[in-house]
C-alpha positions in Angstrom: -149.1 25.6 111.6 -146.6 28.7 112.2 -144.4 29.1 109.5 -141.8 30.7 111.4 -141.4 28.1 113.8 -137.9 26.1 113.3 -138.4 22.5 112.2 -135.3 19.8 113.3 -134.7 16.8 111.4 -132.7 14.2 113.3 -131.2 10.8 112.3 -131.3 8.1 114.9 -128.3 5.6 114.6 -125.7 7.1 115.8 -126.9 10.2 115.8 -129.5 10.8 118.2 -129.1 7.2 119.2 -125.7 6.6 120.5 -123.4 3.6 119.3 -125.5 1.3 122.0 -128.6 2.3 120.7 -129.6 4.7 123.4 -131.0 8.2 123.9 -128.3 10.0 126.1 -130.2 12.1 128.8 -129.1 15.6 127.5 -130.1 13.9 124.1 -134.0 13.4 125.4 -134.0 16.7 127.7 -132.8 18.8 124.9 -135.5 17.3 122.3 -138.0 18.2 125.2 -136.8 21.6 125.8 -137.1 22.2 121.9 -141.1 20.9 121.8 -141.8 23.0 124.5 -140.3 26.1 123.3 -142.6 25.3 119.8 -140.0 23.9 117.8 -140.8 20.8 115.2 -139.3 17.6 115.5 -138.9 15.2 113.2 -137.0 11.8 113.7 -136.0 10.9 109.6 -134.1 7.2 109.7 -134.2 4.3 107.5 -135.8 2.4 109.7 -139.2 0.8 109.6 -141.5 2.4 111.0 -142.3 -0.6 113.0 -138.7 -0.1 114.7 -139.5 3.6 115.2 -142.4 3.5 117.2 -140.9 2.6 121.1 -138.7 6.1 120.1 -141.5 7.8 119.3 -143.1 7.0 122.8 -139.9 7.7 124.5 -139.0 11.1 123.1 -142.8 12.0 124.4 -142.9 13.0 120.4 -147.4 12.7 120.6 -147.9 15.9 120.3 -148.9 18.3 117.5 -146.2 19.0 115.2 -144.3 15.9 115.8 -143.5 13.3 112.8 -141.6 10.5 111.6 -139.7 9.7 108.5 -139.1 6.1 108.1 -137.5 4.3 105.2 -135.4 7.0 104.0 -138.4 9.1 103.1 -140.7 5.9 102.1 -142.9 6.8 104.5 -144.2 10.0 106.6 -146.1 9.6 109.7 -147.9 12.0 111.7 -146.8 10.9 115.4 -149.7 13.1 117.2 -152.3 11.7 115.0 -151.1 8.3 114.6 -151.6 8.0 111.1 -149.1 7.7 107.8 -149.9 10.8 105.6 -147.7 9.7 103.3 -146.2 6.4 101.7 -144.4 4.9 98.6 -143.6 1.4 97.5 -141.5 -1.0 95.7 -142.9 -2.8 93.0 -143.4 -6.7 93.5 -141.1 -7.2 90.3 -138.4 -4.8 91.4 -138.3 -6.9 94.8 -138.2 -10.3 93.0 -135.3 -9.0 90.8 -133.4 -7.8 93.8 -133.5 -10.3 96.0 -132.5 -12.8 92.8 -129.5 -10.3 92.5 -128.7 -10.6 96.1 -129.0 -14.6 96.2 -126.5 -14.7 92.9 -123.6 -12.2 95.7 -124.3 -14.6 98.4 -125.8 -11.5 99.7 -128.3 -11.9 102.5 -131.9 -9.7 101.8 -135.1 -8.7 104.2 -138.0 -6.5 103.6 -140.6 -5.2 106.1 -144.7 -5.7 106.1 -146.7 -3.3 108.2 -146.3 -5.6 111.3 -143.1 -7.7 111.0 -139.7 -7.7 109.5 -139.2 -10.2 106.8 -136.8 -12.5 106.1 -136.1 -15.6 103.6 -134.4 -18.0 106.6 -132.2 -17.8 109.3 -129.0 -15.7 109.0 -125.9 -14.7 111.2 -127.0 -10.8 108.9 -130.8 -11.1 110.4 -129.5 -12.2 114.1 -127.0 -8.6 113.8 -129.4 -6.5 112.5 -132.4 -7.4 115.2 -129.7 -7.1 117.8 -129.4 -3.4 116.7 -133.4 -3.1 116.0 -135.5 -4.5 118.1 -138.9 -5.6 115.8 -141.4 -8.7 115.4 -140.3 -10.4 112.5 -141.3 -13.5 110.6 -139.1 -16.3 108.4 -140.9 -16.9 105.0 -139.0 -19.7 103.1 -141.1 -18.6 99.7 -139.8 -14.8 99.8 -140.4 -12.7 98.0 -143.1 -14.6 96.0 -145.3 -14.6 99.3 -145.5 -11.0 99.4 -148.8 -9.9 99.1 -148.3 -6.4 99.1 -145.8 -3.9 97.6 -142.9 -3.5 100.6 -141.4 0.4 101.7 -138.2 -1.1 101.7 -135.5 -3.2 100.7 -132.4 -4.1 102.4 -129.3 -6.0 101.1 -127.2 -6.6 103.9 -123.3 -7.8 103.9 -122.1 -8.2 107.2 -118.3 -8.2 107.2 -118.1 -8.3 102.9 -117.9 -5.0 102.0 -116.3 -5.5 98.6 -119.2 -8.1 98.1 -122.2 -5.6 98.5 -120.2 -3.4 96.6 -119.6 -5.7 93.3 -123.3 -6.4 93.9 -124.5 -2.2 94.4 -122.1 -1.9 90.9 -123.9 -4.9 88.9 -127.2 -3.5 90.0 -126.5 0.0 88.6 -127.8 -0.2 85.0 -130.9 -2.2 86.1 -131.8 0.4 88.7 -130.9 3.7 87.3 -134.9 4.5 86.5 -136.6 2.0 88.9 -135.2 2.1 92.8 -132.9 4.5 94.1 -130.0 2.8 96.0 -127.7 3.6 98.8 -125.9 3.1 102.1 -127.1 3.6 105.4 -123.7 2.2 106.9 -121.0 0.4 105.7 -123.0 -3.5 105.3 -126.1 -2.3 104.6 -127.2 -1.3 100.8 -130.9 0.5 101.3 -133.5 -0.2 97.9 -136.5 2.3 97.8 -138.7 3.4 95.0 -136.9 5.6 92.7 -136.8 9.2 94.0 -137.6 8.7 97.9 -135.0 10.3 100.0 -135.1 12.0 103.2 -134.4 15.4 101.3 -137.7 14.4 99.0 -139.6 14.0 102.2 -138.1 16.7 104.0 -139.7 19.3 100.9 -143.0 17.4 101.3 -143.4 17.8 104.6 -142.3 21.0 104.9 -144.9 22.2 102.0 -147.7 20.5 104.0 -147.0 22.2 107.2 -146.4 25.4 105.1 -142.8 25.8 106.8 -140.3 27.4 104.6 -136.8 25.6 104.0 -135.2 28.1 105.4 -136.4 27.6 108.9 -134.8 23.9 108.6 -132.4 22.2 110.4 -131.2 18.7 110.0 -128.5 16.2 111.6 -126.8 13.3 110.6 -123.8 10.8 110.1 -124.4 8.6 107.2 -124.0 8.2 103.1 -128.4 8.5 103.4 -128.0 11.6 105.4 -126.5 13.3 102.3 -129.7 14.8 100.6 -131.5 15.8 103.8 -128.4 18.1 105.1 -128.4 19.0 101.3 -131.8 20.2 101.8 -132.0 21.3 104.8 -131.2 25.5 105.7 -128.6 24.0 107.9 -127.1 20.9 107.7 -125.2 19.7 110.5 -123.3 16.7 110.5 -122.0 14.6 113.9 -118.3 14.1 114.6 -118.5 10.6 114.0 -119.9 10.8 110.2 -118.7 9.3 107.6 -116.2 11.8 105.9 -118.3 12.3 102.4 -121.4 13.1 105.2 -119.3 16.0 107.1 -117.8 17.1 103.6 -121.5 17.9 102.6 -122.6 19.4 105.9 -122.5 23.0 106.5 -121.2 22.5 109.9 -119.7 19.2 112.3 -120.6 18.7 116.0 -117.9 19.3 118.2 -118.8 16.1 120.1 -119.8 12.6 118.4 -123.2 10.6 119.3 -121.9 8.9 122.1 -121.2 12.5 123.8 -125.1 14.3 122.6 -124.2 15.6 119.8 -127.5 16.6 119.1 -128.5 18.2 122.3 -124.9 20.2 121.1 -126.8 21.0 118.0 -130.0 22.0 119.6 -128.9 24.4 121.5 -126.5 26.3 118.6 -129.5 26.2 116.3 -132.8 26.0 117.1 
């Protein structure tokens, strides 16, 4: 690997993907342009990697130096390779108190196997969220005591009651503070991942495996879980449609938003 070759990390949701859940054509030309100049590229979301896949495909990202961070930095995937190089979990206990925490809010949880999305029962939260992310999923009544193995990821969602999910985030605090980091990815949902994952954690472990150094990095987003990877990044660029404590930890702030290829705009200013 050529350590003086610039590495991107890019969002999805509204970043690289617009607010339809598209790819803008400047947006997939740009990301093309960058791999074949010998640029890295790294798609980091909080997405399963389940939901990341189809992107994968369609950004042509199957080459050599091409990866995927999915859930936050819960897992790291080597796209040309098709493997996960690296992975960490929730323990079943922590998962079982959550979701007990989320029932008592009226608070409506999933977490993810390998394969499928999981869910507890029907919900007008689960019918919004795989209208935004297309995956397989599965309705098991007994979660989470079916689990059978230690999920990436999970997610407390609170479509439309944001003072809800926030009453629950505040009563979850003192329980959490040295088990599960916790945080938004957008306004309704609440994001649960073992304690230290992040998408600045992963971007340093990544980045030490490929022998890059920090300061060739670059890194876009829009979102509260955006924060540590523009933190960690050389430069961290945030769109013009972030949330405002997003931009206020950027270095810089696309001039156009992710409906407009913002990232293509930040392609060509920086790598």
């Amino acid at each position: 690997m050529n350590p003086t070759s610039k590495i991107l990390f890019t969002d999805l949701d509204n970043t690289l993907l617009n607010r339809k859940k598209q790819i803008t054509r400047p947006n997939i030309q740009a990301i093309r342009q960058a791999i074949c100049q010998g640029r890295r590229i790294v798609l980091c979301t909080g997405r399963p990697l389940l939901g990341t896949l189809p992107l994968i495909e369609k950004l042509s990202l199957t080459q050599p130096g091409c990866y995927a961070i999915a859930y936050n930095g819960g897992v790291i995937y080597d796209c040309f390779e098709k493997r996960i190089i690296f992975q960490k979990t929730l323990p079943l206990p922590y998962v079982k108190y959550i979701f007990d925490k989320a029932r008592q809010y009226d608070l409506f949880c999933q977490t993810y196997s390998q394969n499928h999305l999981l869910a507890p029962g029907p919900s007008p939260a689960l019918d919004a969220y795989l209208s935004r992310n297309k995956m397989p999923f599965r309705i098991l009544p007994s979660l989470p005591d079916s689990l059978k193995e230690e999920p990436s990821k999970v997610l407390v969602i609170g479509l439309g009651a944001p003072e809800k999910l926030s009453a629950y985030r505040a009563s979850l605090e003192e329980w959490a503070a040295d088990k599960v980091s916790v945080f938004y990815s957008n306004p309704s949902y609440l994001e649960h991942v073992p304690l230290g994952v992040s998408k600045g954690a992963a971007i340093k472990w990544l980045c030490h495996r490929l022998d890059i150094p920090l300061s060739r990095t670059v890194a876009i987003g829009d979102a509260q879980n955006d924060i540590p990877m523009l933190q960690t990044a050389q430069i961290g660029i945030a769109m013009a449609n972030a949330a405002p404590e997003c931009k206020a930890a950027a270095d810089c702030v696309t001039e156009n938003d992710c409906d407009h290829s913002g990232v293509a705009e930040a392609i060509r200013k920086f790598l």
